[in-house]
C-alpha positions as CSV (number, residue, x, y, z in Angstrom):
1,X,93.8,-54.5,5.6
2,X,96.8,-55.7,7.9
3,X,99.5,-58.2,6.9
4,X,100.7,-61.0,8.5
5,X,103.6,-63.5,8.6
6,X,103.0,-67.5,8.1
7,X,103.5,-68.8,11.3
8,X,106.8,-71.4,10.9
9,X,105.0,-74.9,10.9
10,X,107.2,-78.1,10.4
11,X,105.1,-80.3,8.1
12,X,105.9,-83.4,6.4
13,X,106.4,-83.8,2.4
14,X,107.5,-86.0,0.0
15,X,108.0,-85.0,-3.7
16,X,106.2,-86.9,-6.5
17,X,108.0,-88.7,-9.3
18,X,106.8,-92.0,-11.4
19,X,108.8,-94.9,-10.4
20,X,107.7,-98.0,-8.0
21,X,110.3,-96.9,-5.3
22,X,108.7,-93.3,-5.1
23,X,104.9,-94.7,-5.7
24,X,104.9,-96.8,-2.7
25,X,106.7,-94.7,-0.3
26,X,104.4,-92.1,-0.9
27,X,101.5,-94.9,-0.3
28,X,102.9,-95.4,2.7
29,X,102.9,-91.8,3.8
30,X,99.5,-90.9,2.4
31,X,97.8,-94.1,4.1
32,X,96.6,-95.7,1.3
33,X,97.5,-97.0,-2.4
34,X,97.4,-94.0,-4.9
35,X,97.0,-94.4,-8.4
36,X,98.2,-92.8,-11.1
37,X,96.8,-91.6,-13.9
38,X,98.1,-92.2,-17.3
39,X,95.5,-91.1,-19.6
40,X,98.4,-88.7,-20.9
41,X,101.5,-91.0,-21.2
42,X,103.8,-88.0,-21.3
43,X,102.2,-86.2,-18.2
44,X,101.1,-88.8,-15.4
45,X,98.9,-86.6,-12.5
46,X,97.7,-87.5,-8.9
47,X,94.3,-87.2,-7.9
48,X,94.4,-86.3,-4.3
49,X,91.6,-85.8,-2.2
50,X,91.7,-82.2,-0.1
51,X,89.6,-80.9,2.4
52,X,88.6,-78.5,-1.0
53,X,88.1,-81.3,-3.2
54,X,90.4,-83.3,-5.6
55,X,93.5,-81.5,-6.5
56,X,95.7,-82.7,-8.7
57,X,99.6,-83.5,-8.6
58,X,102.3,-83.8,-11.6
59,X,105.3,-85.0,-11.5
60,X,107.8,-82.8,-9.7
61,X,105.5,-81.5,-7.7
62,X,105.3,-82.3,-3.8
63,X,102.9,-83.8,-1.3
64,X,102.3,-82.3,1.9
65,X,100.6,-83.2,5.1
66,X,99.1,-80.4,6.4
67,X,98.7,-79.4,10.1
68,X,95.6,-81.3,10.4
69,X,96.8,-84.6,8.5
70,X,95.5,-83.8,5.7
71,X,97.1,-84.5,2.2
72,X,97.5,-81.5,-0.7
73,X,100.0,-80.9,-3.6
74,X,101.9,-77.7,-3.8
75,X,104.2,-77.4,-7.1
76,X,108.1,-76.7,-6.8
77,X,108.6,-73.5,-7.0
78,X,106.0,-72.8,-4.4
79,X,107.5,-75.5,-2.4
80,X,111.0,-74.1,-2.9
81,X,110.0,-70.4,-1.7
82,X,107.8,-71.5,1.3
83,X,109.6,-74.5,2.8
84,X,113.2,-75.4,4.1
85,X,114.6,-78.6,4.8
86,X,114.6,-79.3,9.1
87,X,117.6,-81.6,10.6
């Protein structure tokens, strides 16, 4: 077994909350109009579509676009301890 260091990667993200501002921005970056899902009121989700099948988002959480354009969630505390805001 060896280890190994991530490779520092700029990516895109946007972080998911449930209002109309945040909903169609993150439309716009995804490509297409998401939908969310209210079956539980209290906890709306995000069924996105990954290259390892349909993941699921909550609110709070962020949306990345990967190195090949594609689209996952990754939750905030994850986010916080991998990623750093770029200028």
């Amino acid at each position: 077994m060896g280890k190994y260091r991530k490779k520092p990667v700029i990516v895109e993200a946007m972080q998911f909350f449930d209002n109309a501002e945040t909903l169609t921005k993150l439309s716009d970056f995804i490509g297409y109009t998401i939908k969310v899902d209210y079956k539980d009121q209290k906890n709306p989700i995000l069924k996105i579509p990954t290259l390892e099948g349909e993941h699921i988002a909550r609110v709070g959480d962020w949306i990345i676009k990967g190195v090949n354009g594609e689209f996952y969630p990754c939750k905030l505390d994850i986010f916080q301890k991998t990623y750093e805001p770029v200028n």
